[in-house]
Phi, psi and omega in degrees: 000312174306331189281343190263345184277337186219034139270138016280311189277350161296301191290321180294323204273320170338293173303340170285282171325317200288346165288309185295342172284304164329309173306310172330296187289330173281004208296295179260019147285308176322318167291323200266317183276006165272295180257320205300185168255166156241151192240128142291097185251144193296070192269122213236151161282156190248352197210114177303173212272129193233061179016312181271355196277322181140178188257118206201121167285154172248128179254141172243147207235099193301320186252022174252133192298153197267329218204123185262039162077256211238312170285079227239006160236136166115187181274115173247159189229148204207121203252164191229132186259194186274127183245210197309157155040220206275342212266137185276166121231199188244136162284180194289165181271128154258178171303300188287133134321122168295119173286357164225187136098147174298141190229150118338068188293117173242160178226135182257159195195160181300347178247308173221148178275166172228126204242327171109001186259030205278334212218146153219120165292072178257205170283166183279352172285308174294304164300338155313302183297320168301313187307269196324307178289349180276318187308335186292006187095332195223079169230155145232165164257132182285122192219143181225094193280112169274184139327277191306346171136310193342164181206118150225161198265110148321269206218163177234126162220170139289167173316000000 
């Protein structure tokens, strides 16, 4: 009789964790579409449009460092100064928390840094279509940056 009484508080806590992993994996895109400010950035395609992979832009961000130089695995932060107009760009990537000004929490790898503003997900007509119009060059991205660093991508528009 007791086993039948704590499958619900069984199943309830499952589901209580299994929310609490979600919140987790969402914490700062989430945090960054909430709280954050928003920053313009200067956006190029970075990966042509690929079927098997999914409907997706891959973006490359031209005034953002590609690399975190000679430290090049682990979290680096990349603070972003006033570039041309309303459009941001990016400093060099450190180690250190920057103490003021918006910054960029990233993660490195030998090859690219990664900021989470990377992928925009869309139907496969619109990404396709987004993919062609970015490539002319005079596109940016609506990145909405919080206090710790998050990054999440808004919008790709022209200026």
């Amino acid at each position: 009789m007791s086993t039948l009484r704590s499958r619900p508080a069984v199943l309830a806590l499952a589901l209580v964790v299994q929310l609490g992993l979600v919140g987790v994996a969402v914490n700062g895109q989430l945090s960054a579409r909430i709280t954050g400010e928003e920053y313009l950035l200067r956006v190029a395609p970075f990966d042509p449009h690929d079927p098997f992979r999914g409907a997706y832009v891959d973006l490359d961000y031209p005034d953002l460092p590609q690399r975190a130089g000679r430290r090049t695995e682990g979290t680096v932060f990349v603070p972003l100064v006033p570039g041309e107009g309303e459009v941001w760009t990016g400093g060099r990537a450190q180690s250190e928390r920057p103490d003021q000004g918006p910054f960029l929490r990233c993660s490195g790898d030998s090859w690219r840094l990664s900021c989470g503003i990377e992928s925009m997900f869309l139907p496969p007509d619109k990404a396709l279509e987004l993919e062609r119009s970015v490539a002319d060059g005079d596109h940016v991205a609506v990145v909405r940056v919080d206090g710790r660093g998050n990054a999440a991508l808004i919008d790709v528009r022209r200026p």
